[in-house]
N, C-alpha and C positions, 0 to 999 in steps of 0.2 A: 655303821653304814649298812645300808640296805645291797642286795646282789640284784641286778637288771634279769629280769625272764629271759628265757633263750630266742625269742621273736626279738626282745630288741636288742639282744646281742648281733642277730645276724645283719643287723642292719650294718653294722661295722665291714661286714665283708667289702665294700668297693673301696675301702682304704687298708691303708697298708700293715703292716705286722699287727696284728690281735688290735686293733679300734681304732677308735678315728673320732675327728667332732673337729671345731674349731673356734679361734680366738684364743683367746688367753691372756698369761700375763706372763712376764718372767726379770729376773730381775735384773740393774743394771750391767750390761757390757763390761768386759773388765776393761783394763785400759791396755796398750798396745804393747806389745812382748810379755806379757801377765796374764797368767791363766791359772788360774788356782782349784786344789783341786778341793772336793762342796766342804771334807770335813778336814780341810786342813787351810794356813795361811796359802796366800799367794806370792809364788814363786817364782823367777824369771825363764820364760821359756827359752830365750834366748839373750847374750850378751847383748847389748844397748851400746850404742851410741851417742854423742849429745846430740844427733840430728836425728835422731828416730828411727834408722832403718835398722834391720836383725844386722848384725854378725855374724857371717858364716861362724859356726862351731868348729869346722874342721881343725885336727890337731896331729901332731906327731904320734900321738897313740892309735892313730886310726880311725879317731871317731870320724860319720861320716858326714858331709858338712848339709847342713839342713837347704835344700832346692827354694832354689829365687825363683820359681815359676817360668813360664805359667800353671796355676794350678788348678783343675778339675776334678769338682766332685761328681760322685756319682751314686746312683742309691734308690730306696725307697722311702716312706716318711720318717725314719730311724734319723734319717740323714737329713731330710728336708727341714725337719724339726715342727713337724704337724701341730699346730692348735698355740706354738708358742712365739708372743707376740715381742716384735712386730711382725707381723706377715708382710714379705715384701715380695717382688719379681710374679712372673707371667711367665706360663696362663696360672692363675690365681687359685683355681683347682688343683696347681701340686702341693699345696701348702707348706711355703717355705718362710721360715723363720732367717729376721735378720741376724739372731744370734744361735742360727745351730752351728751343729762342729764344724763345719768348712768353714764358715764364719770368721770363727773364734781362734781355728787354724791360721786359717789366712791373718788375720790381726796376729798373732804372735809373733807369725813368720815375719812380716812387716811390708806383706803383699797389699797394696792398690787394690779398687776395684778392679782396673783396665786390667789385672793381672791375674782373675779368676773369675772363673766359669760354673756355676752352681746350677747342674742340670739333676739334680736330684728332682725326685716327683713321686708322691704319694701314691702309693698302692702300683708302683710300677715292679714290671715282674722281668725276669732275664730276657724277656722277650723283647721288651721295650729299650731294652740297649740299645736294639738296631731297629728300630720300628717306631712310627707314630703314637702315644698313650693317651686316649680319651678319656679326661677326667671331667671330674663333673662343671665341670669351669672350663672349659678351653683344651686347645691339643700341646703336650708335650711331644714337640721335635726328638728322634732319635737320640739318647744322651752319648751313644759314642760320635756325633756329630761334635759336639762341644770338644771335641781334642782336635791335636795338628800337628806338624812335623816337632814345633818346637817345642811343646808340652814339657814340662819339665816334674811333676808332680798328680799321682791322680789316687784317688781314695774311692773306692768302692763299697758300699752297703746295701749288700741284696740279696735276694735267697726265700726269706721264710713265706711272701706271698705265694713264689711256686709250690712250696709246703703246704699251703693251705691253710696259716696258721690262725689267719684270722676263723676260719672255719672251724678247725679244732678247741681253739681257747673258749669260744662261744657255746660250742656243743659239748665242752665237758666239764666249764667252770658253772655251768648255768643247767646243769643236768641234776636234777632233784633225788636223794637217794632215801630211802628210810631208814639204811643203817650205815655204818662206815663213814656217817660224818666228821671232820676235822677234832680231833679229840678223841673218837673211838678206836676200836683196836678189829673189828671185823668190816672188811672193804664189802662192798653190794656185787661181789660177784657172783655167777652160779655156782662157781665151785668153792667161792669163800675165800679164793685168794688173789684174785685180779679187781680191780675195777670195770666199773661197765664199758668206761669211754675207751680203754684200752681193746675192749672184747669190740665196739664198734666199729674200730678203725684194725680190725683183723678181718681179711677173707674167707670165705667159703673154705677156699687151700690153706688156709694157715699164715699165710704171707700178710704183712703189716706194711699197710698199704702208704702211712707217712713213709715208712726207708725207700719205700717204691719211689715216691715223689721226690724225695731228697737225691736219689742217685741221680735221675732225671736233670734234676736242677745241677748235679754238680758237673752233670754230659754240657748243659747250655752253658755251666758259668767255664769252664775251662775254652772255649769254643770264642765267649765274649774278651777272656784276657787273652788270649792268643789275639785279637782280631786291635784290642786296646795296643799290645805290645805293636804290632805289624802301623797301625794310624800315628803313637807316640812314640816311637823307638827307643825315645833319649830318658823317659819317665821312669821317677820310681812310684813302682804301684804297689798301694799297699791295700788287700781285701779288709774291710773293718768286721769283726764279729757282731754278735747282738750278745748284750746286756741282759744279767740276772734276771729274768721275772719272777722267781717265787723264791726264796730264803731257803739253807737249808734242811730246816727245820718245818716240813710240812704246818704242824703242830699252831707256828707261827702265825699263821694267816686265818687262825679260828677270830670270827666277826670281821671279817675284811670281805671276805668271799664265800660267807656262808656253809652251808651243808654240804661241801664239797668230799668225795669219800679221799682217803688221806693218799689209795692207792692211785686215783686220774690225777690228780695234783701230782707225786710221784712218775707218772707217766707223762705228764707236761713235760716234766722236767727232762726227764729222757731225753726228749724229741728234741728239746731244744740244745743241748749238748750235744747230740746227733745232729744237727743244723750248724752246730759251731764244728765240728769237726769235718765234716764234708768243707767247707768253706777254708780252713785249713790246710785239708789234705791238697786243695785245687791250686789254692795260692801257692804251698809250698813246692808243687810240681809244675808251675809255669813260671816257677823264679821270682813270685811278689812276695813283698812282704805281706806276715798277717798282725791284726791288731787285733789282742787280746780284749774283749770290753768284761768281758765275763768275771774273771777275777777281779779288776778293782772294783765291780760292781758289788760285791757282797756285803750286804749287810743294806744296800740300798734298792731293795726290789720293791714293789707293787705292794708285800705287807707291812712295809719300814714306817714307820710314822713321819706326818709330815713334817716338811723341811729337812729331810732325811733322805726319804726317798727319789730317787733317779726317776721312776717307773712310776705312772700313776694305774691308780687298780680301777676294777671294773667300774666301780661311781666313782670319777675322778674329783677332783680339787673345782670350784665352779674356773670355766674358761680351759679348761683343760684337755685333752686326748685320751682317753680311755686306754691300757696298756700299750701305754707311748712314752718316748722321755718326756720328763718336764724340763726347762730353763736348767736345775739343775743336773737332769742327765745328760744334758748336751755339751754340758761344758765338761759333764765326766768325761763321756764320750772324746772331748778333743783334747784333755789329759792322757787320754791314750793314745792316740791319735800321733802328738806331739812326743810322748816319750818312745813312740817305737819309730819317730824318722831322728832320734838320737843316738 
């Protein structure tokens, strides 16, 4: 595959985490309490009954019993499930998939429609929690609107637009070097041992200006779950991480993403563990849960081959999102999702 110029990389910027685009395909729905996870069979998420609804889990060991709703998602297009069809709900600009994780959630749990609220929306930033989101399609209402006293369930997915990430992926995967391409052993920096893209996103002072924007983000996201806890009292909330983008095996991604020097890749990488950890640190100090996507994510990023990969890379799959889940990162996504309200 060929790598996109960095012009049409930036176009990606008004959608959410590293690209955007839409339509697509994805494959069928699992069926109700089954969520299987892409390289293994399908498993019951929860006990069944012969009438179809979940089974509380709860047990004498403690386990603790999976929330009958109502449940609300919340997020950017991680969550939304951008480009992966069918595209359903308004305004039509947040591109929401009828089988992203909230989705796929809700079916296991054995939640109704009337019993969830998918305010998730593409390219929305912590700002848009509590504020109107002009998308290129219509206004997304405030997504901590969508809770209420009764709330009993709420999933959050957000972060890496305050990042900038679409901005970063664009400017350092698509940045041309002459030496220190995927494969080499000397990175294009001036002094021989950084990457460029690292040296560009450093100040005048020395201060790196991604951790700048991530503390930032994690002052708004702690400020949003206090505000989630205070509207939904009764809810378990749980922050969702972001999923693997690159292998870790720089190495790996040599003809996927071109002449990328092995050290900006490396530095992608960084940031983005730095994104999961902020997101961590915030959930675990306002008392949410977190949801790990990172680890089972491995071995399914953006250089996985297809029908493997979670993440599609920079030329996606046709009908696809550009470093976004595909159908099946969403339903990874709500494999985790599912085993961390266990």
């Amino acid at each position: 595959m060929g790598v996109r110029r960095a012009g049409s990389l930036l176009v990606l910027g008004g959608l959410l985490l590293a690209g955007c685009s839409s339509g697509g395909s994805a494959r069928p729905p699992a069926p109700a309490h089954t969520l299987s996870t892409p390289s293994t069979p399908a498993t019951p998420a929860t006990p069944a009954d012969p009438s179809g609804a979940a089974t509380p889990a709860g047990s004498p060991s403690g386990t603790p019993t999976p929330p009958s709703g109502p449940y609300v998602a919340l997020g950017d297009s991680y969550t939304s499930g951008l480009a992966v069809a069918p595209q359903v709900g308004t305004p039509s600009g947040c591109g929401r998939s009828g089988v992203n994780y909230p989705a796929l959630v809700a079916r296991a749990l054995g939640l109704g429609p009337e019993r969830v609220r998918d305010a998730s929306c593409s390219g929305a930033r912590t700002a848009d929690l509590t504020g109107r989101q002009q998308t290129v399609n219509g206004v997304n209402p405030p997504q901590l609107d969508a809770l209420s006293a009764d709330t009993g369930l709420v999933t959050l997915g957000i972060g890496a637009n305050d990042a900038g990430f679409v901005d970063v992926i664009g400017r350092c995967a698509a940045r041309p070097t002459a030496t220190g391409a995927i494969g080499t052993t000397t990175p294009p920096g001036a002094d021989g041992s950084t990457g460029r893209c690292r040296a560009s996103y450093t100040s005048a002072d020395g201060q790196d200006q991604i951790r700048r924007r991530l503390d930032a983000m994690g002052e708004a996201l702690a400020g949003a779950l206090a505000e989630i806890h205070r509207r939904a009292p009764r809810a378990r909330v749980f922050v969702v991480g972001y999923p693997a983008l690159l292998p870790a095996d720089p190495a790996a991604c040599s003809g996927t993403l071109g002449p990328v020097a092995v050290a900006d890749l490396v530095f992608l990488a960084e940031k983005e563990q730095q994104l999961n950890a902020v997101l961590r640190e915030r959930a675990e100090a306002a008392g949410a849960g977190y949801v790990d996507t990172f680890a089972p994510s491995a071995g399914h990023d953006m250089c996985a081959g297809e029908g493997q990969r979670w993440i599609e890379p920079l030329v996606p799959a046709p009908g696809s999102a550009p470093i976004h889940p595909n159908a099946l990162g969403e339903r990874g996504l709500a494999d985790a999702v599912l085993t961390a309200l266990r």
